[in-house]
N, C-alpha and C positions, 0 to 999 in steps of 0.2 A: 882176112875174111871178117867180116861186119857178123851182127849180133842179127842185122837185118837180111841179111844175105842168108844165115843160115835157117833162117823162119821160111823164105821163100823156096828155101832147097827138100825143106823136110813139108813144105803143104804144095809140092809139086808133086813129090814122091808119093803121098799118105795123102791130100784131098784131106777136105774139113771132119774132124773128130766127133762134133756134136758131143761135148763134155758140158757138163758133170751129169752123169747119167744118174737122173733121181726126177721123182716129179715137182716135190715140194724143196722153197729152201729147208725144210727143218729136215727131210729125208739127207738130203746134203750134208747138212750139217754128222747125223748121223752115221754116213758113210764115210768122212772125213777121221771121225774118230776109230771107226770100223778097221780102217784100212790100215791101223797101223800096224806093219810086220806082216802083212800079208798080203796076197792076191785076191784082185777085183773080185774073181767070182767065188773066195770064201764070204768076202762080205756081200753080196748077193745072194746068197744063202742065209746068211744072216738074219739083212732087210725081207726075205722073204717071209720068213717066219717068224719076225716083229706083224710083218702084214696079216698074214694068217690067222694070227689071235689078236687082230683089233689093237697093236700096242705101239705102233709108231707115231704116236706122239707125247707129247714130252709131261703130261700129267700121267698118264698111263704108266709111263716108264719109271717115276716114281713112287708109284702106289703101289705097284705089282712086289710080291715076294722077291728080291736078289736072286735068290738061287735059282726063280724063276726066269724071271729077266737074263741071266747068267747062258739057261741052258739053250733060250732061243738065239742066243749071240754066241750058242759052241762051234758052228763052222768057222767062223772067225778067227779063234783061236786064244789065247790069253783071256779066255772069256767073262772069268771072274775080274779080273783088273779091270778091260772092257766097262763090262758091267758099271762098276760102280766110277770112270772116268764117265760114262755116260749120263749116270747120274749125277753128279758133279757139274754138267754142263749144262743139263734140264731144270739145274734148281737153278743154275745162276741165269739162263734165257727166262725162265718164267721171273722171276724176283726184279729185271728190267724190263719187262712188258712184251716180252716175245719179240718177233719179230719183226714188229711193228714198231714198238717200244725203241730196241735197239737200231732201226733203221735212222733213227734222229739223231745217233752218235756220227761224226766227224771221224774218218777212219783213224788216225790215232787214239783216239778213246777207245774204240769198237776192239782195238788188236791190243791196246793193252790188258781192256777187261777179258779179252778172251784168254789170254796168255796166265792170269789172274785165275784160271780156271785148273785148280789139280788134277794133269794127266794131259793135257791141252798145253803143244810144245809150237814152236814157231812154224812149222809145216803145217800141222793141221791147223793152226789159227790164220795163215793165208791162207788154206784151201777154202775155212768158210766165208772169209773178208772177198776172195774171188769170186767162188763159185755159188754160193748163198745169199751174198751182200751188193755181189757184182761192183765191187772197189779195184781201182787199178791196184793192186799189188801183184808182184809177180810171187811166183810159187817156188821154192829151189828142192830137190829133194836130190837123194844119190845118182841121179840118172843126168839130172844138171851139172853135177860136179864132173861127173866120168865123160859125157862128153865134149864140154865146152875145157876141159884140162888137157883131152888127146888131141882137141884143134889145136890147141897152143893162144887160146885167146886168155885164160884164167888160169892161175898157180894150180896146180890137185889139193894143197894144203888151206885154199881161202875158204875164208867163214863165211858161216850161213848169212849173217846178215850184211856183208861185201859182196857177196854173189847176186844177192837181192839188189843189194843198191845199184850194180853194175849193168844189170839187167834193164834197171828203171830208170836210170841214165842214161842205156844207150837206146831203150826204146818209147821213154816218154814221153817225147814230141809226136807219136805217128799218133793217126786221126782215131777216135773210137780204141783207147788203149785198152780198155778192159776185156774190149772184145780178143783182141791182139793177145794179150798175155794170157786169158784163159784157152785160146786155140793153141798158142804156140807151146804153154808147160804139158796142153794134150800130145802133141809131136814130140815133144820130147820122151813123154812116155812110154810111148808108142816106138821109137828109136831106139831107147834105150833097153825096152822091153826084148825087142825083137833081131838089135840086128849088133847094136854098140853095148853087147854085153860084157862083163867082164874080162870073157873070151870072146874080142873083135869077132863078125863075119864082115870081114873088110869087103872084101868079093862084092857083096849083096850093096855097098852102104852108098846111098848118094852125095857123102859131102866127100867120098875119099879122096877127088884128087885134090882138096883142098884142105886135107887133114895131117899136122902135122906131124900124127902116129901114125899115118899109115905108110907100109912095107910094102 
């Protein structure tokens, strides 16, 4: 089973995602940091009450008191670290010219200075080269690893950045990639969220009979 095969098995089941749910790239950005160790709708609680007091965006974010910035980022969770990973990111976007500024990086620059960024690890630095930047990178998180390892296309033990390359290997010739891989790491989520969890619902799952975990 093709890398391509299983993209057409999971937007036949699941229909297009409309990912990254944010209106601005710097909202994106945002949510990207948000999200780490948690569920979409803590950080949606989050982003909502960055909204609510006028503070979504990235001067705001660091003028504001911490502790203040902290408590609007408390559904989120690790809110303090948050916090100031978020700030970390707002000084290094403003200091290249925002968004604008960094759109004249070449995606290898773009992901090294984001990776450059304390608290900004290789996941969230594709989330925002994707879904902010819109750069073919694919995305890999746990949910990549757990299912592409139960097909039997990928070892469970490959690295984050093998997984990536395999990805963009096996799917960088198809037309409009960037469109491609920010739909497809949506399915994947969305899979893995729901059906190819930890604890298989095999029963439920459209790639089973071509899964090489399943029973």
């Amino acid at each position: 089973m093709s890398a391509h095969a299983v993209y057409d098995a999971l937007h036949a089941a699941y229909g297009p995602q409309h990912w990254w749910p944010g209106d601005t790239p710097f909202e994106v950005m945002v949510g990207a940091v948000l999200t780490q160790n948690t569920g979409w709708v803590n950080v949606e609680r989050a982003i909502d009450n960055l909204k609510a007091n006028g503070a979504l965006d990235p001067y705001t974010i660091l003028d504001v008191d911490p502790q203040q910035l902290a408590g609007w980022l408390k559904p989120s969770g690790y809110f303090n670290v948050k916090a100031q990973r978020l700030r970390n990111l707002c000084r290094w976007y403003l200091a290249h010219g925002g968004h604008e500024g960094l759109s004249e990086w070449d995606t290898t620059r773009l992901r090294e200075g984001l990776l450059s960024v304390n608290g900004v690890g290789k996941e969230t630095a594709d989330d925002i080269l994707l879904y902010a930047f819109a750069r073919p990178v694919f995305v890999v998180d746990a949910y990549t690893r757990r299912i592409f390892s139960r097909l039997g296309l990928v070892a469970p033990e490959i690295d984050y950045e093998s997984l990536r390359g395999w990805f963009e290997t096996e799917l960088g010739t198809v037309d409009g990639a960037t469109r491609v891989f920010n739909e497809y790491h949506a399915l994947i989520v969305n899979h893995g969220k729901d059906v190819c969890r930890p604890k298989p619902r095999c029963a439920e799952c459209c790639l089973k009979r071509r899964c090489a975990g399943f029973t």
